[in-house]
N, C-alpha and C positions, 0 to 999 in steps of 0.2 A: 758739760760745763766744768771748768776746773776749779779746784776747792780756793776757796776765797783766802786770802794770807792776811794776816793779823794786820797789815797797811789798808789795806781792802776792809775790814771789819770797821778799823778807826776811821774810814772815810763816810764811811756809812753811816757811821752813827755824830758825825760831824755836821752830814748835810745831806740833803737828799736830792744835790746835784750831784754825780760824778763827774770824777774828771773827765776833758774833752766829751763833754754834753755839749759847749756850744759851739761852734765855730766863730774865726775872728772876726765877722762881720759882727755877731751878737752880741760880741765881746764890748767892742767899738759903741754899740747902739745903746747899751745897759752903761757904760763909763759915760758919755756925753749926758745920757738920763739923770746918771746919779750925780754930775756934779750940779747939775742948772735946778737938781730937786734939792739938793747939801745948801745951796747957794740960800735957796728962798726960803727951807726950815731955820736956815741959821739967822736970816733976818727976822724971820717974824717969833722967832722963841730967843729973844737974846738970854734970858736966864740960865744962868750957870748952872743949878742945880737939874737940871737933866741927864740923864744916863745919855751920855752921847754914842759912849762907841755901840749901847743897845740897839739905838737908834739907828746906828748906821747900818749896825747887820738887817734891821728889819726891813728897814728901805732898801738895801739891798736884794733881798729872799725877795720882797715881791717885785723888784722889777725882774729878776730871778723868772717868777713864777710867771711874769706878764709873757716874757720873750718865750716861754714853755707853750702858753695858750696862742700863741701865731701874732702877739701885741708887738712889732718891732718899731713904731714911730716912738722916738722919743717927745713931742707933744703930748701926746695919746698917754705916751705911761708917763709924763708928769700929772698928766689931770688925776689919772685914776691913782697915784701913788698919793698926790699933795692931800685931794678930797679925802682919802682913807686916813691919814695923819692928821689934817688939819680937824677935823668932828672927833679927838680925843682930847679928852681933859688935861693930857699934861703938855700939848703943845701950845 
């Protein structure tokens, strides 16, 4: 294995997707997911004071993690993303 380069280090410790993990089909499934799930947290949390962009990486990591466990319907990973938001106190 060749020794990891300092780009390679900061990716890692970024995310714990690397690059081209997914192909453009997953790409595609996780973008349609996350805007129709962006659309529904933004109606039912109109309050401002929300960490938004927090928010967005987190719903992102888990559709992330969905498409990872073999999850590619995006109905499927709105339920399981909205239901894991929707039961926290600050949404």
């Amino acid at each position: 294995m060749a020794p990891a380069t300092a780009w390679t280090k900061d990716w890692e410790m970024a995310s714990r997707y690397p690059p081209g993990f997914y192909d453009e089909d997953a790409l595609k499934v996780i973008e349609v997911a996350f805007h129709d799930i962006w659309d529904r947290l933004a109606t039912s949390n109109p309050r401002q004071d929300t960490d938004v962009d927090g928010l967005r990486v987190a719903v992102i990591d888990q559709l992330l993690g969905l498409v990872g466990q073999g999850i590619t319907d995006p109905l499927d990973m709105r339920e399981v993303v909205l239901r894991h938001f929707t039961h926290r106190p600050c949404i």
